[in-house]
C-alpha positions as CSV (number, residue, x, y, z in Angstrom):
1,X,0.0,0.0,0.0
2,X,1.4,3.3,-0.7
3,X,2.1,5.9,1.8
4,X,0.4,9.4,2.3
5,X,3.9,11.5,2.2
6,X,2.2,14.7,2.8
7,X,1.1,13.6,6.4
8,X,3.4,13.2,9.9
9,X,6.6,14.1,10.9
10,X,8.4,14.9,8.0
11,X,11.8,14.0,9.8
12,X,10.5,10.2,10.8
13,X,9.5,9.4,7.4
14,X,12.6,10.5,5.9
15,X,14.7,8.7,8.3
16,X,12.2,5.6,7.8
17,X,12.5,5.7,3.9
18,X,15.9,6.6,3.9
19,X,17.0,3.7,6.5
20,X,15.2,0.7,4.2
21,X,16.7,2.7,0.5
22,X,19.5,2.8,2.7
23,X,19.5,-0.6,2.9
24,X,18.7,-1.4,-0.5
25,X,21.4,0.2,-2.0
26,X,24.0,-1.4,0.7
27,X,22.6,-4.8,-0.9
28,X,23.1,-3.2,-4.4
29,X,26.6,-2.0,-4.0
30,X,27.5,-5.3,-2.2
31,X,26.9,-7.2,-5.7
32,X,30.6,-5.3,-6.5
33,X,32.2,-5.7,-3.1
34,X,31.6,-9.1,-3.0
35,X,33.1,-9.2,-7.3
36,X,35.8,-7.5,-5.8
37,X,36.6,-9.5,-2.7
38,X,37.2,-13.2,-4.9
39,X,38.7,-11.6,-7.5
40,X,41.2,-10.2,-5.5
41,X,42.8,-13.3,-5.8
42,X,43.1,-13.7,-8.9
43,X,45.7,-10.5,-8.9
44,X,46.3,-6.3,-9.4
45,X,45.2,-6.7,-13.1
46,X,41.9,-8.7,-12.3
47,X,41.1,-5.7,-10.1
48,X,42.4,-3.2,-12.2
49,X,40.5,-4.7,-15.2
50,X,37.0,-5.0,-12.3
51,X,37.5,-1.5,-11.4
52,X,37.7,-0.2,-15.7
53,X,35.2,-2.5,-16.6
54,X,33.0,-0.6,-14.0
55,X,33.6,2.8,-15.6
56,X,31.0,1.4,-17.9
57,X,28.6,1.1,-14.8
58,X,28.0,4.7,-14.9
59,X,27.2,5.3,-18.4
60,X,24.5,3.2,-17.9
61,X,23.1,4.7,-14.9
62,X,23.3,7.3,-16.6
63,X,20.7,6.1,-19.4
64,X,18.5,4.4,-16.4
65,X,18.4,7.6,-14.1
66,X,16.8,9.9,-17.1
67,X,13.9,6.9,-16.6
68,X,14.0,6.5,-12.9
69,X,14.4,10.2,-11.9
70,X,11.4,11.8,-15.2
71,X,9.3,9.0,-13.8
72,X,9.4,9.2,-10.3
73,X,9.1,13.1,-10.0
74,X,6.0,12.6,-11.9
75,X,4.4,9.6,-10.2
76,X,5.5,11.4,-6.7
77,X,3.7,14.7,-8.1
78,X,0.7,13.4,-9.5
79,X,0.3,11.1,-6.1
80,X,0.3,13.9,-4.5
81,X,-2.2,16.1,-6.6
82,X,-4.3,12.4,-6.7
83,X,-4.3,12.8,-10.4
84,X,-3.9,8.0,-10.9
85,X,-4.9,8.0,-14.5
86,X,-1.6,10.1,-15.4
87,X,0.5,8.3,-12.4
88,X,-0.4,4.7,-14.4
89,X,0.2,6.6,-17.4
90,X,3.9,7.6,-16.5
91,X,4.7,4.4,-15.3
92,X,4.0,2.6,-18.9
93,X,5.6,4.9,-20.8
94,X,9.1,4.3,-18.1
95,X,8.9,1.0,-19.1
96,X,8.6,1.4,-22.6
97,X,11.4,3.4,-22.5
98,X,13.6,0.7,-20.1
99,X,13.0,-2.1,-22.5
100,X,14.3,-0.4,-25.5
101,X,17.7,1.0,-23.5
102,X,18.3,-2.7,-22.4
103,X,18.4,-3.9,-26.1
104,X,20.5,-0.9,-26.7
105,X,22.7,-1.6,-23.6
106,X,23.5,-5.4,-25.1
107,X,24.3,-4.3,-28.5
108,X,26.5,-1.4,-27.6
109,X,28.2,-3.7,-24.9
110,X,29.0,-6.6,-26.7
111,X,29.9,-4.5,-30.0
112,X,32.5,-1.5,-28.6
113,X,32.3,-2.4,-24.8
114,X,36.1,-4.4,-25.2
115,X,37.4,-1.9,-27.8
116,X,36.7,0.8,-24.9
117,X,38.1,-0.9,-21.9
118,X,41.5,-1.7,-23.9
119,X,41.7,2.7,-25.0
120,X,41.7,3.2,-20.6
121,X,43.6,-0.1,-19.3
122,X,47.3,0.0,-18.7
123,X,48.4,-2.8,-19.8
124,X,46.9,-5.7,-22.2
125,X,46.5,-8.2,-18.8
126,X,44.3,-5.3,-17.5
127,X,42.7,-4.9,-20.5
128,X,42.0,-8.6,-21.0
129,X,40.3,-9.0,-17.4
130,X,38.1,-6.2,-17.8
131,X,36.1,-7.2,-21.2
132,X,36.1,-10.6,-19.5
133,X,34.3,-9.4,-16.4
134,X,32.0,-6.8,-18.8
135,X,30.8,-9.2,-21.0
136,X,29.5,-11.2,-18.0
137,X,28.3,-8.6,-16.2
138,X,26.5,-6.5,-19.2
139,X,22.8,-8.5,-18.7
140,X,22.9,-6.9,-15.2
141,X,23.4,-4.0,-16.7
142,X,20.6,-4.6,-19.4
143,X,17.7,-5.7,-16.0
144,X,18.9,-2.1,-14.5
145,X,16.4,-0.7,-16.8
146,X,12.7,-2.6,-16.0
147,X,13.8,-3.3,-12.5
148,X,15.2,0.7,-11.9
149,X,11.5,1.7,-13.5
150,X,9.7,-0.8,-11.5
151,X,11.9,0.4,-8.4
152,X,10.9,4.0,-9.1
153,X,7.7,3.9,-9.3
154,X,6.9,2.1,-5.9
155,X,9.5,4.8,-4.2
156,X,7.4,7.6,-5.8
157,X,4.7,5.7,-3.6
158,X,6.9,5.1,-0.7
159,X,7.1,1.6,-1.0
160,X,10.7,0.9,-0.1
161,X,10.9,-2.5,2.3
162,X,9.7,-5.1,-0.5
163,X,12.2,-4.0,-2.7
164,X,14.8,-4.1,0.0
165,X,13.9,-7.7,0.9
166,X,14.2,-8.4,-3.4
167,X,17.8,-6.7,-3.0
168,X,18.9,-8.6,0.1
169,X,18.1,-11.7,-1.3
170,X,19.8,-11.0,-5.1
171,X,23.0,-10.6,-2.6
172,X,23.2,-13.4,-1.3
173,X,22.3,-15.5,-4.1
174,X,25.1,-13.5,-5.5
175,X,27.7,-14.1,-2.5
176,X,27.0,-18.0,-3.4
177,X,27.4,-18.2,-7.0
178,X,30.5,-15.8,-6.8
179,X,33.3,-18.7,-5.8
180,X,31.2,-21.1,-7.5
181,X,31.8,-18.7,-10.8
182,X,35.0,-16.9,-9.9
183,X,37.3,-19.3,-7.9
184,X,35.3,-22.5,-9.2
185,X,34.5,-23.6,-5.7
186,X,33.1,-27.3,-6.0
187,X,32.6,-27.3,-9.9
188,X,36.4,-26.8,-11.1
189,X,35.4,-24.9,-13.6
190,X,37.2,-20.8,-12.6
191,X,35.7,-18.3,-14.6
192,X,37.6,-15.4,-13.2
193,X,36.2,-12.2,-13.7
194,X,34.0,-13.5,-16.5
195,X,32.2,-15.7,-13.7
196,X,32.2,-12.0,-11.2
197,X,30.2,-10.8,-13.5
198,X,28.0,-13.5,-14.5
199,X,27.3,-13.9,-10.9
200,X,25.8,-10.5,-10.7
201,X,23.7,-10.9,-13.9
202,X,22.4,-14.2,-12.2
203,X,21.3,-12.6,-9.4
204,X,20.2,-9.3,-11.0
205,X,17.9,-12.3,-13.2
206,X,16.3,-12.8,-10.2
207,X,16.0,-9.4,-8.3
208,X,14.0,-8.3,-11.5
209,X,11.9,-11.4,-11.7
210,X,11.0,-10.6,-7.7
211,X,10.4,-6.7,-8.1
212,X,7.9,-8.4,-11.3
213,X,6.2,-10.5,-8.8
214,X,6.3,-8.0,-5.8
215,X,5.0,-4.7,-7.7
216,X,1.2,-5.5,-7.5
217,X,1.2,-6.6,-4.2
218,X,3.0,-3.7,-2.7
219,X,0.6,-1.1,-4.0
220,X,-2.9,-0.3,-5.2
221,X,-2.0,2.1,-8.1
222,X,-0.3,0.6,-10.7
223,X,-0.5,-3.2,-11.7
224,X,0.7,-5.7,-14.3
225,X,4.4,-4.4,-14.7
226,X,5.0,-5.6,-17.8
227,X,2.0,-4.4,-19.8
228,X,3.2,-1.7,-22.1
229,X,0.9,0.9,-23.9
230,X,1.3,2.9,-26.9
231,X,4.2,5.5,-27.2
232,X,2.6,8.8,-25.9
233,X,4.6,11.7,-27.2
234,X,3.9,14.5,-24.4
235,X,4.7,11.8,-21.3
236,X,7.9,11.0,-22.9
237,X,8.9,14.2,-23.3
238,X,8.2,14.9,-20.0
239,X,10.0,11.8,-18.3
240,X,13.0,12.5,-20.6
241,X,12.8,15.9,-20.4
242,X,13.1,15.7,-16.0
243,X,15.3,13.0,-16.4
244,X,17.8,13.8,-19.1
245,X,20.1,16.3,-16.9
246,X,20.6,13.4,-14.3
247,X,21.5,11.4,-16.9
248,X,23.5,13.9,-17.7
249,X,25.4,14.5,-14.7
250,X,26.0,10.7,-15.1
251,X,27.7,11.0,-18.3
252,X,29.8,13.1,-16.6
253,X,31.0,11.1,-13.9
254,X,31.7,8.3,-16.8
255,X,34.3,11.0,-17.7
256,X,35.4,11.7,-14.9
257,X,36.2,8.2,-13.9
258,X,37.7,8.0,-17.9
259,X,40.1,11.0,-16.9
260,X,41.2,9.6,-13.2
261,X,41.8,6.3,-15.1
262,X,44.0,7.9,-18.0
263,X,45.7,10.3,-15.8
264,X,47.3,7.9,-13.6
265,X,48.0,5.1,-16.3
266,X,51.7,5.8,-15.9
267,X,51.4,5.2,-12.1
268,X,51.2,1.5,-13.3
269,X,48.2,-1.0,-12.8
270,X,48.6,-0.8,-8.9
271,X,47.1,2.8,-9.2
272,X,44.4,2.1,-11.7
273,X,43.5,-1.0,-9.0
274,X,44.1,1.0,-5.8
275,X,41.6,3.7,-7.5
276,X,39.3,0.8,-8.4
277,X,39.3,-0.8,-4.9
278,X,39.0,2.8,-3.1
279,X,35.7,4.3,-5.3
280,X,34.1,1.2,-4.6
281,X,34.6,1.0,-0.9
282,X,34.2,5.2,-1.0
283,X,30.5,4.0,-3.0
284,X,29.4,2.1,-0.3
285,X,30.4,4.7,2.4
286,X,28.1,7.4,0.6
287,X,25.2,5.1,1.2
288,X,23.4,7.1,4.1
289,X,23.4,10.1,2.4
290,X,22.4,8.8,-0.9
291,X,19.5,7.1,0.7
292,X,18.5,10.4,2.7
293,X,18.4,12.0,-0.6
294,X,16.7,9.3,-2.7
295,X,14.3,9.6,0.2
296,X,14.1,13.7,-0.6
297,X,12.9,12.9,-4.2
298,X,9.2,11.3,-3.3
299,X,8.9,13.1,-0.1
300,X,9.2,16.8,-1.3
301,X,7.5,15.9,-5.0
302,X,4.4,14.3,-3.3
303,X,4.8,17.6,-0.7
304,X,5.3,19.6,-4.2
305,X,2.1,17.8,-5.9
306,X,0.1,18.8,-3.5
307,X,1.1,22.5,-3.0
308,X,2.4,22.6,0.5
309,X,5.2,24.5,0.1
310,X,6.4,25.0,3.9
311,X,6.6,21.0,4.1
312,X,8.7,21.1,1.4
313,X,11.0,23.4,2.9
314,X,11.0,21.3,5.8
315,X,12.0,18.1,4.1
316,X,14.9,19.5,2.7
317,X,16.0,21.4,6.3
318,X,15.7,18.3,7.9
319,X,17.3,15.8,5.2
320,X,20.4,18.0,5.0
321,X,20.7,18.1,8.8
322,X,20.5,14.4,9.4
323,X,22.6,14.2,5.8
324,X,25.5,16.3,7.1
325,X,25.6,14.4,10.6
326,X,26.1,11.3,8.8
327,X,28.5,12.1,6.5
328,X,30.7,13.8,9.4
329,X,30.6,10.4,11.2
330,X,32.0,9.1,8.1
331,X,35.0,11.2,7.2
332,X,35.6,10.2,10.9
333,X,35.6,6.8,10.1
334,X,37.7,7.2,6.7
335,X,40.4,9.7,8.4
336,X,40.9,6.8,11.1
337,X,40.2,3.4,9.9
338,X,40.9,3.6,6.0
339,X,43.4,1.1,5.7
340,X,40.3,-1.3,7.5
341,X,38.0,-0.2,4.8
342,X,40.1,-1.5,1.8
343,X,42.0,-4.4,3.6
344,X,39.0,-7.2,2.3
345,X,39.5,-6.1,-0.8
346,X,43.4,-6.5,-1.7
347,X,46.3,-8.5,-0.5
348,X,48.7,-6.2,-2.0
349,X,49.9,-4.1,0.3
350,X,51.2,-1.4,-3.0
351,X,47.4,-1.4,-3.7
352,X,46.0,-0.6,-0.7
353,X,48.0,2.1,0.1
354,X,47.3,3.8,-3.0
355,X,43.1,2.7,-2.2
356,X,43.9,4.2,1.4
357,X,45.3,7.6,0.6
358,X,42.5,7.9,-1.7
359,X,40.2,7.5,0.8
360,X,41.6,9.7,3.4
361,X,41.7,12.2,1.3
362,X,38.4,12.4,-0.6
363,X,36.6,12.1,2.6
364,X,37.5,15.8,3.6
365,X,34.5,16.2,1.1
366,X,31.9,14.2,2.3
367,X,29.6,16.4,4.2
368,X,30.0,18.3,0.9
369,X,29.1,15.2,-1.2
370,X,26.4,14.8,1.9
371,X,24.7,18.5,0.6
372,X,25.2,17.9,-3.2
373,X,23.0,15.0,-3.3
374,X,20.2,16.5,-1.2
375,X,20.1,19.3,-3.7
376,X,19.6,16.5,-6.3
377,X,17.1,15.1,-4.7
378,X,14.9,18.1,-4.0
379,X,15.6,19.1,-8.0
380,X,14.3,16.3,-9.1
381,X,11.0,16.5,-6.4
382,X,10.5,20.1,-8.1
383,X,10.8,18.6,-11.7
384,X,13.8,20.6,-12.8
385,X,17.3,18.4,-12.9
386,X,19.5,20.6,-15.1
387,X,21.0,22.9,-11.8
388,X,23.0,19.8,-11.2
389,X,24.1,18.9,-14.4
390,X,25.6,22.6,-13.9
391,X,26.9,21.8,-11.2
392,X,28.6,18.6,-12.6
393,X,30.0,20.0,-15.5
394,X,31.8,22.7,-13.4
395,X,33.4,20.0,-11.5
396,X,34.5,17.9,-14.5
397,X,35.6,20.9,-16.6
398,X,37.7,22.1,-13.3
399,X,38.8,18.3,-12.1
400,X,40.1,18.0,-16.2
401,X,41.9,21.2,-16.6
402,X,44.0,20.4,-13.6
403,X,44.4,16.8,-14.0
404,X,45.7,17.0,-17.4
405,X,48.1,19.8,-16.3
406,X,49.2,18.1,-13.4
407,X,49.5,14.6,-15.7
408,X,52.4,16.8,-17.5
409,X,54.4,17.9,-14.6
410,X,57.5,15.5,-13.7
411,X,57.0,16.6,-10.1
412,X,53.4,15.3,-9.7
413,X,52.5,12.5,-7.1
414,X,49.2,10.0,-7.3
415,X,48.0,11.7,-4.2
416,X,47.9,15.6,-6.3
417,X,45.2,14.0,-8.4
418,X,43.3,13.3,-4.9
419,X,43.4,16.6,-3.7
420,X,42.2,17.9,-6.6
421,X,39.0,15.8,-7.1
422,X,38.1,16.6,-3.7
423,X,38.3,20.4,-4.6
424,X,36.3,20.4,-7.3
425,X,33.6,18.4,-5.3
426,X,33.7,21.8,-2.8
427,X,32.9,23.8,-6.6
428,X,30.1,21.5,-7.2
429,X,28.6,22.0,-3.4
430,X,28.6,26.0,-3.6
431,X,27.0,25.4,-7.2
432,X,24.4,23.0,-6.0
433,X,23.6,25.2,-2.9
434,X,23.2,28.5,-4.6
435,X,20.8,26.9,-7.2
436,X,18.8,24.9,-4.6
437,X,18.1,28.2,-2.6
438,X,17.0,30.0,-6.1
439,X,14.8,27.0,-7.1
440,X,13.3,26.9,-3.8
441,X,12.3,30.6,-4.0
442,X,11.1,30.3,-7.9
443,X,9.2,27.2,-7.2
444,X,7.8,27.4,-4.5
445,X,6.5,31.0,-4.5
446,X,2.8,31.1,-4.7
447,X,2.1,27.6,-4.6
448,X,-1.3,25.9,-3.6
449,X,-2.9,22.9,-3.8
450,X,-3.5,22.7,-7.5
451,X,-6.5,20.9,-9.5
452,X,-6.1,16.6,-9.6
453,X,-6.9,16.8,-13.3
454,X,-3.9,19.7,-13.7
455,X,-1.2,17.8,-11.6
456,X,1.0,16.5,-14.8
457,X,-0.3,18.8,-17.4
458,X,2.1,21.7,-16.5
């Protein structure tokens, strides 16, 4: 059953939502942790090639977060405003849309995906392991698409624990089949990274055929997942028009990745692995705040929908207070316990020390990071995304310039490039923050409950 997001203590159902997304996208990032663990063993270019092959990863969030974050702004809104003809309406066109980037995803994975892990990789080895571990791991990629728009609509409804449950157990289905696949525990048969990434597709297999089964059951307004209707022009526009800057900013972070990996080629596969190992474990630290903000999204757009403006000034006060006491904890953690962090991850002590320094020094900007991504969120709960792809693209254009210069210098150490990422995360935070307080002020100026019928139309 869906939940009435415009009612109650705006803080509690933030930290509710946030604490089972939370959850669900600990599950999610442990399908990589757990890639990573076993094919540690396997040696610095397995994890090299792991952490390349996962460059890929973002350019196809990036494709499913124009669905997820056009379609759930809209569902959220038109909940709100009670307006179910155009929420069921949204949701069909999402899916028609997710369908046709999985094809899309499997053609242009299979076809270029090797030619453009060997244009990053340092060395052939490197290179080698990576298309291995992609081409196993690309129909996961592919099921991000129906089960991200499935996932997005019930979160637009504030349906978060069944999906949680589906994640939890994809996770462990994936923790079994990993050695089985990567090590060949009891069959004989070691895949490598081919079998880390067939592992994941496996269980992402059955995570999708769960949120299928699931997505009826949990709520009232939206049934039969897979029934598609006709292409509607004006809803597509609309889903891809919300959605498109997130995608954006998405794209972005693909280059950004691309640049950190061909900046520090010369620094030898250790550096591209210790990179790999430390953005992954640094993914799985941002968790709490990502799920704060992913809990921003519904929360202000149903408040939005339905023309309470104070509420939605609330929601954000309150997620970027409990956002920035997290994140605080966490830099603690980082600044302290790094080498901890990374240890399960790599034997090779060159590795994580490179994985380590990284992660003491990004940390410094988490609490910014914290802020960035609650500014996300409440763009995409007012329907207008394209202040953080500003906001992105400052950050790559300034991360770039100076990584490229530094890349020339004979002086420059790994660490230079560290520094440097985590100042142009503070640009991106002063961005983000001067547009949220402008959007807030545009948006929200005037607003009242509006008509059910005229909850999508504008």
């Amino acid at each position: 059953m869906q939940h009435d997001l415009t009612q109650g203590s705006i803080s509690r159902r933030l930290i509710g939502m946030a604490a089972f997304i939370g959850l669900g996208l600990l599950f999610q990032t442990l399908y990589f942790l757990i890639d990573l663990y076993f094919v540690a063993g396997v040696g610095p270019d397995a994890i090299a090639g792991v952490g390349l092959a996962g460059v890929v990863f973002f350019l196809v969030m990036a494709a499913a977060q124009m669905v997820a974050v056009g379609s759930l702004s809209l569902i959220a809104r038109g909940i709100g405003a009670k307006d179910f003809t155009q929420v069921d309406g949204v949701y069909r066109q999402s899916m028609l849309i997710s369908l046709g980037l999985s094809a899309l995803t499997l053609i242009g994975g299979y076809g270029f995906g090797g030619m453009a892990i060997g244009a990053f990789a340092a060395d052939p080895e490197t290179a080698r392991q990576g298309t291995a571990y992609l081409y196993g791991f690309l129909p996961a990629l592919a099921l991000m698409f129906p089960t991200g728009a499935i996932g997005a609509a019930l979160r637009a409804a504030g349906v978060v624990r069944p999906t949680m449950l589906i994640q939890s157990g994809t996770v462990l289905l994936n923790a079994v089949l990993a050695p089985v696949l990567i090590a060949g525990w009891g069959s004989g048969l070691p895949l490598g990274t081919f079998g880390a990434g067939l592992a994941s597709s496996l269980a992402a297999l059955a995570g999708f055929v769960g949120s299928v089964w699931v997505f009826g059951r949990a709520q009232t307004l939206m049934s039969e997942p897979l029934r598609l209707a006709r292409p509607d022009r004006a809803v597509l526009s609309r889903i891809v028009g919300i959605g498109l800057p997130s995608a954006a900013e998405f794209v972005l972070m693909f280059f950004t990745m691309g640049v950190v990996y061909a900046v520090i080629r010369n620094f030898g596969s250790e550096a591209q692995a210790g990179f790999g190992v430390g953005s992954r474990v640094m993914q799985s630290v941002f968790l709490p705040a990502m799920a704060v903000s992913f809990a921003v999204a519904p929360v202000a757009g149903q408040n939005f929908g339905a023309g309470l403006p104070d509420r939605v000034r609330r929601t954000v006060r309150d997620a970027a207070i409990i956002s920035c006491g997290l994140m605080l904890v966490l830099t603690l953690i980082c600044q302290w316990e790094a080498g901890w962090l990374v240890a399960p991850f790599t034997p090779d002590p060159a590795v994580a020390e490179v994985a380590s320094t990284y992660l003491r020094i990004v940390s410094l900007n988490f609490i910014a990071t914290g802020l960035i991504f609650i500014a996300s969120g409440t763009f995409q709960a007012l329907g207008d995304t394209r202040p953080a792809l500003v906001g992105s693209a400052l950050r790559l254009l300034a991360f770039a310039g100076g990584a490229f210069w530094l890349s020339a210098q004979s002086w420059t150490r790994l660490e230079h490039f560290w520094w440097l990422s985590a100042s142009a995360g503070l640009l991106q935070c002063l961005v983000a923050l001067f547009f949220l307080r402008r959007q807030l002020r545009l948006k929200l100026a005037g607003l009242v409950p509006p008509r059910p019928a005229a909850a999508l139309a504008g």
